[in-house]
C-alpha positions as CSV (number, residue, x, y, z in Angstrom):
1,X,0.0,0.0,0.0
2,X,1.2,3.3,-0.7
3,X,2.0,6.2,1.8
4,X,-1.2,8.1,1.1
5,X,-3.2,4.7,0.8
6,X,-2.2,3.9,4.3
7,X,-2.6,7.4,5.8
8,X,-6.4,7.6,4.1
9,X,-6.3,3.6,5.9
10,X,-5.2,5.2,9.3
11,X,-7.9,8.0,9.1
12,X,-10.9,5.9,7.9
13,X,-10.2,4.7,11.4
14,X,-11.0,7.3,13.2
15,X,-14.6,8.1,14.4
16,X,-16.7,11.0,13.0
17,X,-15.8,13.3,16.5
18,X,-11.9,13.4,15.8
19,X,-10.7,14.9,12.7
20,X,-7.2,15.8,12.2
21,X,-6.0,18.4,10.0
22,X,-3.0,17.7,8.9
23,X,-0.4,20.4,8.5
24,X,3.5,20.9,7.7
25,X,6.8,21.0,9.7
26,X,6.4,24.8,10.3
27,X,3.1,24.4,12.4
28,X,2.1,21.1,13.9
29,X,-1.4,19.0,13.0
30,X,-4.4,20.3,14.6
31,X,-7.0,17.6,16.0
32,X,-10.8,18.8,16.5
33,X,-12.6,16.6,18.4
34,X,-16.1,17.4,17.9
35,X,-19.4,17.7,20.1
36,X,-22.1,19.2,20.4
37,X,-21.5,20.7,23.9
38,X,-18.2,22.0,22.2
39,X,-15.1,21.9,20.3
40,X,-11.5,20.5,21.5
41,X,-8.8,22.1,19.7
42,X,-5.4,19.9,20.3
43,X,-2.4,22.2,19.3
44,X,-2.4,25.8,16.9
45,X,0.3,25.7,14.4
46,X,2.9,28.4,14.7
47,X,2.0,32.3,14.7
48,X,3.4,32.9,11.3
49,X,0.6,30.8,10.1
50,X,-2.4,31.8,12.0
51,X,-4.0,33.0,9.1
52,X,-3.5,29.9,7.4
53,X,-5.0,28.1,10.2
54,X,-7.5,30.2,10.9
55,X,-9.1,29.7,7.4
56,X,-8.3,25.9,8.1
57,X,-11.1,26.2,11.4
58,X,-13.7,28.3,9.6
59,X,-13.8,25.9,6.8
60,X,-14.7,23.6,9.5
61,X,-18.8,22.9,9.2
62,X,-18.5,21.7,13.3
63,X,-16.7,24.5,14.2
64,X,-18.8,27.1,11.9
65,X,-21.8,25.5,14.2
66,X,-20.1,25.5,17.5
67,X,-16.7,27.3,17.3
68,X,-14.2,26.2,19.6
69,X,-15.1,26.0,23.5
70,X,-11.2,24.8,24.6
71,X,-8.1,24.7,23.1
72,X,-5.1,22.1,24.5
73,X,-1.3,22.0,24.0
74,X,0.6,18.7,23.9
75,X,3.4,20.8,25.1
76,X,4.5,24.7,24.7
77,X,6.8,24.9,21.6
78,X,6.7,27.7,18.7
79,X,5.1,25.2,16.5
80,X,2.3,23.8,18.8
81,X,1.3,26.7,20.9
82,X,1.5,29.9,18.1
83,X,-1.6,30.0,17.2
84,X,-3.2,30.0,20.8
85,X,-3.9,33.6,21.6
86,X,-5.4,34.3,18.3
87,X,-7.4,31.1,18.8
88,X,-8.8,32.3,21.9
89,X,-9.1,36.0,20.6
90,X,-11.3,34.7,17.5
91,X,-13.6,31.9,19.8
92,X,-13.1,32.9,23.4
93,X,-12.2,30.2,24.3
94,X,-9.9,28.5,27.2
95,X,-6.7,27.3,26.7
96,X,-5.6,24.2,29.0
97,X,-1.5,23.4,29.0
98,X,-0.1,20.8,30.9
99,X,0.6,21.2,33.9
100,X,4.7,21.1,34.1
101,X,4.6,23.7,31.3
102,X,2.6,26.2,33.7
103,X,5.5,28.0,35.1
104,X,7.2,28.4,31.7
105,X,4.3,30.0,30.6
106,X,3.5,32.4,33.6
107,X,6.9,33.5,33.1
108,X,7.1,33.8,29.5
109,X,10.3,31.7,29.7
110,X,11.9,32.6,26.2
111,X,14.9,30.2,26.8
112,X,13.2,27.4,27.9
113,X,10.5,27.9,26.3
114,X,13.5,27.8,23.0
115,X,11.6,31.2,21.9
116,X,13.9,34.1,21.4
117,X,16.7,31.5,22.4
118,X,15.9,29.3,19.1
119,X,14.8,32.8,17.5
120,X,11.4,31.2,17.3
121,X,8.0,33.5,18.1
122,X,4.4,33.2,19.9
123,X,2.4,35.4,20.8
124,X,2.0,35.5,24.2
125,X,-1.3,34.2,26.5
126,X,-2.8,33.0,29.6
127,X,-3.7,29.3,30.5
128,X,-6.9,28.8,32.1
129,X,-6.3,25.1,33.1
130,X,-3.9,22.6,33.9
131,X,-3.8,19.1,32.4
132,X,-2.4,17.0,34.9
133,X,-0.6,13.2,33.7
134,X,-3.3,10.7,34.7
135,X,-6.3,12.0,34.8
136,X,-9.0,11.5,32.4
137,X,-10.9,14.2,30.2
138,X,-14.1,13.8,28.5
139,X,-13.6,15.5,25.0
140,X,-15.3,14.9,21.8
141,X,-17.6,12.8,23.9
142,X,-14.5,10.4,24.2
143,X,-12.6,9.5,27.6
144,X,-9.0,10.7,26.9
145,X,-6.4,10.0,29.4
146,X,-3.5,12.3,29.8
147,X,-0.1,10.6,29.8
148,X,2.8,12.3,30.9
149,X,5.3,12.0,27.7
150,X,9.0,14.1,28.9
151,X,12.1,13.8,26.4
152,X,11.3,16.6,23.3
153,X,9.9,18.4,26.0
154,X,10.0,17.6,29.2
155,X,6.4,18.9,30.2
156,X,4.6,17.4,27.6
157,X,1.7,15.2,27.6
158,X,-0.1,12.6,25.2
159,X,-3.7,12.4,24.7
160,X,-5.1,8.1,24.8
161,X,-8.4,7.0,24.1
162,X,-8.6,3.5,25.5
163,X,-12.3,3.0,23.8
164,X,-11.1,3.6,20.2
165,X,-6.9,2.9,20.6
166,X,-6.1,6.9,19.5
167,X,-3.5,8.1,20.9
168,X,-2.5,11.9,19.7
169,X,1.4,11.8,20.6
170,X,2.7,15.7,20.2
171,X,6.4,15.1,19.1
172,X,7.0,12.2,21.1
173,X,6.4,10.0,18.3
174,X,6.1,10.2,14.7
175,X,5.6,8.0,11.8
176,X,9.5,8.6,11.1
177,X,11.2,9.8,14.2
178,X,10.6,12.5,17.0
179,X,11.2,15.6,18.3
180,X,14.7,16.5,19.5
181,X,16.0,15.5,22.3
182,X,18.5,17.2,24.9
183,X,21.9,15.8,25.0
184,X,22.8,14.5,28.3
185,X,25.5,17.1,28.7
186,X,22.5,19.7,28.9
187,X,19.9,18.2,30.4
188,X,20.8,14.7,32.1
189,X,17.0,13.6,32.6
190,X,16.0,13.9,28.5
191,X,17.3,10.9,27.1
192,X,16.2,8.5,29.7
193,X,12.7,10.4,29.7
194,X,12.5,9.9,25.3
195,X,13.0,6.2,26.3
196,X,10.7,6.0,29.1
197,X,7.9,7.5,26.9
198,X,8.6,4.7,24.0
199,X,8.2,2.6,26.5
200,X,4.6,3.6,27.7
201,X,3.5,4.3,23.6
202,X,5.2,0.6,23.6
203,X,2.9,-0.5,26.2
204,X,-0.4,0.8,24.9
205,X,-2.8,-0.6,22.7
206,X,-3.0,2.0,19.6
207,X,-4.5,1.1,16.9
208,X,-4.2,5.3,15.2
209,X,-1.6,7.2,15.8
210,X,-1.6,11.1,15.4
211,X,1.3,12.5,15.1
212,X,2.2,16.2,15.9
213,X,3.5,16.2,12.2
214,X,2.7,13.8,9.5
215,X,-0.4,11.6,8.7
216,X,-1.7,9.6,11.4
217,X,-0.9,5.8,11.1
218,X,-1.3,3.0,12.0
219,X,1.9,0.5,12.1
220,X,3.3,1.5,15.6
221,X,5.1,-1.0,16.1
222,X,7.3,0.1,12.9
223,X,7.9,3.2,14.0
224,X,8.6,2.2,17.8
225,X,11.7,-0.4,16.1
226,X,13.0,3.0,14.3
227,X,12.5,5.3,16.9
228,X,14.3,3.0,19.8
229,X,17.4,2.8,16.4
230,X,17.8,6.4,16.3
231,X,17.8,6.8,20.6
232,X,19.9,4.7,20.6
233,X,22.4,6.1,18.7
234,X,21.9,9.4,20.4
235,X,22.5,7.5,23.8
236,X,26.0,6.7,22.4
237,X,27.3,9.9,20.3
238,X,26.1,13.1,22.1
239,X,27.8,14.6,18.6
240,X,25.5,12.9,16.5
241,X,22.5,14.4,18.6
242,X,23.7,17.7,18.8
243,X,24.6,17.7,15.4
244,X,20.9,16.5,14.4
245,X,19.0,19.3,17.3
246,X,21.7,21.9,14.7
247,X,20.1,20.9,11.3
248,X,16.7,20.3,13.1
249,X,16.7,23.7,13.9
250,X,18.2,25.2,11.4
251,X,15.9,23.8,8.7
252,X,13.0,25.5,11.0
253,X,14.3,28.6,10.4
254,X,14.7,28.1,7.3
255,X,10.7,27.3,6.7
256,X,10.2,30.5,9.3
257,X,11.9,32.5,7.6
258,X,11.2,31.2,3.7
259,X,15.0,31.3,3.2
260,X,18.5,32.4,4.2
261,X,20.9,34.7,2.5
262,X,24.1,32.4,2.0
263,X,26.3,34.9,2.9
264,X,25.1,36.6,6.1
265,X,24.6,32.6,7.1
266,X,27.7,32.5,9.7
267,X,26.6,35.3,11.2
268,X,23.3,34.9,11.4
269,X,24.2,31.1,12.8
270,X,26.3,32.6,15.7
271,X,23.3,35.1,16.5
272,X,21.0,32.1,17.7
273,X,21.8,31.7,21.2
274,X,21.0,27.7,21.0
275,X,22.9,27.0,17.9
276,X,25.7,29.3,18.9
277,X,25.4,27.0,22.6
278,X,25.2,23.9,20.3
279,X,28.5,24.9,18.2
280,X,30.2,25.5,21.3
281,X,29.9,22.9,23.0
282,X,29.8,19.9,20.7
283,X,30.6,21.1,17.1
284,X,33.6,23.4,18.1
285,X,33.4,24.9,14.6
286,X,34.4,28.7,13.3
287,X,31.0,29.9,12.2
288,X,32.3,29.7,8.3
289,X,32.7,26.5,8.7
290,X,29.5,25.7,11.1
291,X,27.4,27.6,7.8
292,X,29.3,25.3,5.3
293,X,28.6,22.5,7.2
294,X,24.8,23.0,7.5
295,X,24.8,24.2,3.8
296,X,25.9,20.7,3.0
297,X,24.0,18.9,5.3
298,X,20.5,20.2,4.6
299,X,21.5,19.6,1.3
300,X,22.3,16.1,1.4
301,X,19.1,15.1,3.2
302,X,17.2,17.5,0.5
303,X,15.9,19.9,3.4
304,X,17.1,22.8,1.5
305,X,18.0,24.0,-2.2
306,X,20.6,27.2,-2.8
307,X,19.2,29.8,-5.6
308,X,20.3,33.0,-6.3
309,X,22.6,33.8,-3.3
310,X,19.9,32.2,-0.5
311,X,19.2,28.8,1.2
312,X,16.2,27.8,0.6
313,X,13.5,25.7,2.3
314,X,12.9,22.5,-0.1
């Protein structure tokens, strides 16, 4: 079966209440799930693309009936939590975080929150509740569990329906991979945490998956075997893991900012506090040779094409 025949397999799965929209690498999926007492947003995209999304929702015929009563974070990164205060500004509605994000967000955190420290944006707002691992929500009139899931970010949560086997996994696990992790040398608890969380998706009984990016589907097990490969790797190289967070990052800001010029790149590389962090720590490069290195690397994996003096997103 093709890629698209599976993902269309993965959704015809999925009961009339949830409905993912499925969006890029720039902003993550959203997932609506429907009711007639009111809408569940999971996750907003990122705030370059609220009016992208924003067309997304009113095209929506349950949310042009209801609008959106709450909308929900699987964790607070630029790509999951931009859209939220024009979200709330356009429904009224509440926004519920988890709950080890809370402080982050009363504080408006920009490092750890790898805002202004990534030079990522989001508009700033206020959570109204606090989703707290291992309880149980009623959304979309489904029972969803929330599951603590630390390692991209270590106050993230998953979303599991145990009636239908649907769990909504953030970045923790994707049909190909997952978010970034912390190298030991920064944050000691990361790494283990990744694993721990394969270990509870491992232990579930998921019969969809939706990812924060990429279609939902529904060979787990697949993706588990490649996603235990690649941590395991990063367990032994922290150079092959910072190198990866370097060209993860980079090729964000490459979609952010719809290009690079290639010859303000070193300097523009050394402005980013976290690459610049990165570079010094693991890659030891000069920044001429940090920018020739990413040049090449986005290249080779076909992240990026040069034209006319910039790097471009491919």
């Amino acid at each position: 079966m093709s890629a698209a025949g599976a993902a269309q397999g993965a959704t015809d799965l999925l009961p009339p209440s949830v409905r993912v929209i499925v969006r890029d690498w720039l902003s993550s999926n959203h997932v609506l799930l429907e009711h007639e007492d009111g809408n569940v947003l999971v996750d907003s995209g990122y705030v370059t693309a609220v009016p992208r999304t924003l067309a997304l929702l009113a095209a929506s015929a349950a949310i042009d009936r209801r609008g959106v009563s709450l909308l929900v974070n699987t964790h607070c990164h630029s790509d999951h939590m931009g859209g939220n205060a024009a979200i709330a500004a356009r429904y009224g509605c509440a926004i519920a975080i988890p709950e080890g994000e809370a402080p982050l967000i009363q504080d408006w955190d920009q490092q750890a929150l790898l805002l202004a420290y990534a030079d990522q944006r989001a508009d700033r707002f206020r959570a109204d509740e606090l989703m707290k691992p291992g309880e149980t929500r009623t959304w979309g009139n489904l029972p969803w569990q929330v599951l603590a899931a630390p390692g991209h970010d270590m106050g993230a949560v998953m979303l599991f329906s145990p009636e239908q086997g649907i769990l909504i996994s953030g970045d923790a696990l994707w049909q190909n991979g997952f978010g970034f992790v912390m190298p030991r040398e920064i944050d000691s608890a990361a790494l283990p945490a990744a694993r721990a969380t394969l270990d509870l998706i491992a232990s579930l009984e998921v019969r969809v998956l939706v990812p924060g990016h990429g279609e939902p589907f529904t060979d787990v097990a697949a993706s588990l075997e490649g996603a235990y490969a690649r941590l395991e790797k990063f367990e032994r190289d922290p150079l092959r893991l910072a190198s990866y967070a370097v060209k993860v990052l980079v090729a964000f800001l490459l979609l952010e900012k719809e290009g690079l010029a290639l010859a303000g790149l070193p300097r523009y590389l050394q402005s980013v506090g976290i690459i610049r962090d990165f570079n010094a720590r693991f890659l030891r490069m000069t920044p001429e040779l940090l920018a020739q290195w990413v040049i090449a690397e986005l290249l080779r994996s076909r992240a990026a094409v040069c034209a006319d003096g910039f790097l471009l997103p491919r």
